[in-house]
C-alpha positions as CSV (number, residue, x, y, z in Angstrom):
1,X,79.9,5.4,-23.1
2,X,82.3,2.5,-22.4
3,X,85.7,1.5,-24.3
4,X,86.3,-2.1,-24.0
5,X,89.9,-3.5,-24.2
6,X,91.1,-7.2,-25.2
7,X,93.4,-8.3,-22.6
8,X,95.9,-11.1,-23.1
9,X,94.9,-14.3,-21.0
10,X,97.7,-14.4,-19.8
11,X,97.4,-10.8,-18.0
12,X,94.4,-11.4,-14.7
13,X,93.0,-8.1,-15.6
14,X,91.3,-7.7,-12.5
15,X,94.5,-7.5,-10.8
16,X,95.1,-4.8,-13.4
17,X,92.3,-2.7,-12.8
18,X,93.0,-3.2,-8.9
19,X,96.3,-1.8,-9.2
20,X,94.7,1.4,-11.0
21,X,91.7,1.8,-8.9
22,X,94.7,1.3,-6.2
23,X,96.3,4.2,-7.6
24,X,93.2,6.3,-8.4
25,X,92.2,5.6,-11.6
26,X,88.1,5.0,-11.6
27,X,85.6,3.8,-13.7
28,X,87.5,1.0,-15.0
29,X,86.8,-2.5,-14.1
30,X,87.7,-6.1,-15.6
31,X,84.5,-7.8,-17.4
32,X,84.6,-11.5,-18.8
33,X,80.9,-12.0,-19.7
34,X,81.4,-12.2,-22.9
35,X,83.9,-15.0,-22.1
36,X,87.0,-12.6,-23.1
37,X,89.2,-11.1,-21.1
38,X,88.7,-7.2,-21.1
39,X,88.9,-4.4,-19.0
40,X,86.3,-1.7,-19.8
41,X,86.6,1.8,-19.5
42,X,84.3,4.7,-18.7
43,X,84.7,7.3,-21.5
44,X,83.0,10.5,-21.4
45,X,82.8,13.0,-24.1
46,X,84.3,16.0,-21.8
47,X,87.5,14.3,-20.9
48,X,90.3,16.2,-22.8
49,X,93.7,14.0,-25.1
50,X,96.2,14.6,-22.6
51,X,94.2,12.9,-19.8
52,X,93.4,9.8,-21.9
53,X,97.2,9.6,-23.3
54,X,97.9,9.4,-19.8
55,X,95.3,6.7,-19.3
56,X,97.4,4.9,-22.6
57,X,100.5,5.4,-21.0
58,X,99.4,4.1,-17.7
59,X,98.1,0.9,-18.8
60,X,100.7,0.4,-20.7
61,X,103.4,0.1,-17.9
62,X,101.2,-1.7,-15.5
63,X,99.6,-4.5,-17.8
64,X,103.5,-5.0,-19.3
65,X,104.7,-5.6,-15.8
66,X,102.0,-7.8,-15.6
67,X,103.3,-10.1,-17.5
């Protein structure tokens, strides 16, 4: 399964998602094909709330110092 995020244009989000994979968060990558900028996510039924609160939480600080 994969989440999809909208991204503001202004935000590269492949620099985002380098600075996570940089930091050791995988299966996330940026994805424009549908002429939007998103990042998409790699969800998977098994992964418990705390670790995708984290995944929130992380996201949130990197793509607001990304502006």
């Amino acid at each position: 399964v994969v989440t999809t995020l909208d991204v503001d244009e202004s935000i590269d989000a492949t620099a985002v998602t380098s600075v996570l994979r940089g930091h050791g968060v995988v299966d996330i990558e940026p994805y424009r094909k549908l002429g939007r900028n998103q990042i998409r996510v790699g969800t998977f039924p098994a992964v418990g709330e705390d670790d995708v609160a984290a995944l929130i939480a992380v996201l949130d600080h990197v793509l607001d110092r990304a502006v």
